[in-house]
C-alpha positions in Angstrom: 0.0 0.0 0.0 1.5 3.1 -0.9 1.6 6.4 1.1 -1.6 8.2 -0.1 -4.0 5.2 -0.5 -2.9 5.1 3.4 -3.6 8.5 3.9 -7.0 8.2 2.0 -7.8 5.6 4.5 -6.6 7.1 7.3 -9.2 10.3 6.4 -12.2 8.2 5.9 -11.5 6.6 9.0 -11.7 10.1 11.0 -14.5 10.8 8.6 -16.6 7.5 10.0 -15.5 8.2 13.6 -16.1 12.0 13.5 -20.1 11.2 11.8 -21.0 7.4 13.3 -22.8 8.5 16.0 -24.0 11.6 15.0 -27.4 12.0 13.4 -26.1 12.7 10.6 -25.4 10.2 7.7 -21.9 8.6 8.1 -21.9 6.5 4.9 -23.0 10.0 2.9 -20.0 11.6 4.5 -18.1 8.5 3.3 -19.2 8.9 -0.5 -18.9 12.3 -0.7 -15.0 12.6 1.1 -14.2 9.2 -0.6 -15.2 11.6 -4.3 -13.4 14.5 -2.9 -9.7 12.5 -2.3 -10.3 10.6 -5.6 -10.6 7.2 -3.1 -13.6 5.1 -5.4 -14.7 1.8 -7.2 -14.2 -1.9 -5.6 -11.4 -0.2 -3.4 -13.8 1.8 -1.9 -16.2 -0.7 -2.0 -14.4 -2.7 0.6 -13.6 0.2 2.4 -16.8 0.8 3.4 -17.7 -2.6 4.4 -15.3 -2.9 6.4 -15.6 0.5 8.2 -18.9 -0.4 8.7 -18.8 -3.8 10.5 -16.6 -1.8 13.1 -19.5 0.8 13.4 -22.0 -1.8 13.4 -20.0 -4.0 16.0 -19.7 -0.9 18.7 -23.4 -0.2 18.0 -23.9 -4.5 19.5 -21.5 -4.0 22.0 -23.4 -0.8 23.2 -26.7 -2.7 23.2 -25.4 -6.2 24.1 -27.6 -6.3 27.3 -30.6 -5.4 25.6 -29.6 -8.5 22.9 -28.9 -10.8 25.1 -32.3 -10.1 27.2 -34.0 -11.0 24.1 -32.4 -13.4 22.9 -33.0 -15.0 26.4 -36.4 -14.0 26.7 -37.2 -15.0 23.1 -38.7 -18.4 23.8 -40.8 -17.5 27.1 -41.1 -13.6 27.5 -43.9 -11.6 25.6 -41.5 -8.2 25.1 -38.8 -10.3 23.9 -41.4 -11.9 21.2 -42.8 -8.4 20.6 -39.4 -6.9 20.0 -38.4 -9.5 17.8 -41.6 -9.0 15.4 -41.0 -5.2 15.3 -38.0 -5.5 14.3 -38.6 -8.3 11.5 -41.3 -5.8 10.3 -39.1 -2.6 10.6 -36.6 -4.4 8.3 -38.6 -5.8 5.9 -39.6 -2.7 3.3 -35.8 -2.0 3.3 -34.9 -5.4 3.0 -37.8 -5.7 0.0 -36.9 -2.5 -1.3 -33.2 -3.2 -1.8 -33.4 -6.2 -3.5 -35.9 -5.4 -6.0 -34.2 -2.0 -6.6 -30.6 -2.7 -6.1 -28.9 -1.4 -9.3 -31.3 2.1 -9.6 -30.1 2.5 -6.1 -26.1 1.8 -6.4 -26.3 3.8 -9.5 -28.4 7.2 -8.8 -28.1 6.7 -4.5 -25.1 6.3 -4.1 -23.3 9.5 -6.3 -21.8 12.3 -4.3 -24.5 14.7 -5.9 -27.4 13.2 -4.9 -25.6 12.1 -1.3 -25.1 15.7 -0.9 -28.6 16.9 -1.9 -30.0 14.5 0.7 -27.6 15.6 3.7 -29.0 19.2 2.6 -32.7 18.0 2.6 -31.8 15.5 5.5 -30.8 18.1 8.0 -33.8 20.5 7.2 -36.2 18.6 8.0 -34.5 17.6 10.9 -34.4 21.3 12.3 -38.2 21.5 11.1 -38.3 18.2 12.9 -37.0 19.7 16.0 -39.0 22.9 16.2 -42.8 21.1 15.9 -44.6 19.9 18.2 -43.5 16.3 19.7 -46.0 14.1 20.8 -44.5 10.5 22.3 -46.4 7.6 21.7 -43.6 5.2 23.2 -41.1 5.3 26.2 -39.3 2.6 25.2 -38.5 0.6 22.2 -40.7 -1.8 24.3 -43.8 0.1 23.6 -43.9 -0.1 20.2 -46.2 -1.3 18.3 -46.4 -3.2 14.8 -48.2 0.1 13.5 -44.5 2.0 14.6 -42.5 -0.7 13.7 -43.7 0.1 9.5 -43.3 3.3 10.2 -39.8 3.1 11.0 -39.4 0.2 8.4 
């Protein structure tokens, strides 16, 4: 590996540590700093795979308790059950979605023009989102129902 494919990587490694746990889109970050250094195709790629299974992996390690308790509680506790199904139905439109769209996605998704344009959009409606009027309808990831589970899916 020579010095600036090193230093590309180094850069989109602050990039996914600096925006992970933000609310703000660490993968969009990722495309649009991976454009800007000139850092793409299958290199990239694998880049972001693997920059994201170390994201995804703290996000476990943060919940493991929670995972554990249902995985546990999966065969005898109702809000282990319930938590279960919300999640399989949360998943499923993007799970759906992605397969049956895969290449319109890669190809107009995933370009630093359109990743920008949805940061832009993205964070307006975030501040909108923050300024109305919030009305909870769950405490805890336990009180949701199958109705909020589509929602979110």
């Amino acid at each position: 590996m020579d010095l600036w494919t090193a230093v590309q990587a180094l850069i989109l490694g602050v990039v996914e540590g600096l925006t992970e746990f933000l609310p703000i889109s660490s993968t969009g970050h990722q495309i649009i700093v991976a454009d800007l250094i000139n850092f793409g195709g299958e290199r990239f790629e694998a880049f972001n795979i693997i920059i994201q299974l170390g994201a995804i992996l703290a996000v476990v390690w943060e919940f493991r308790r929670k995972i554990l308790d249902v995985v546990i509680g999966l065969p005898t506790q109702r809000n282990a059950q319930r938590f279960t199904v919300n999640l399989i139905i949360a998943v499923l439109p993007a799970v759906v979605l992605g397969v049956i769209f895969s290449d319109l996605i890669k190809h107009y998704l995933f370009n630093p023009i359109t990743v920008a344009a949805a940061l832009v959009v993205g964070g307006v409606i975030m501040l909108w989102a923050e300024r109305r009027q919030h009305e909870v309808h769950a405490e805890t990831v336990d009180d949701i129902t199958w109705k909020d589970a589509i929602k979110v899916g």
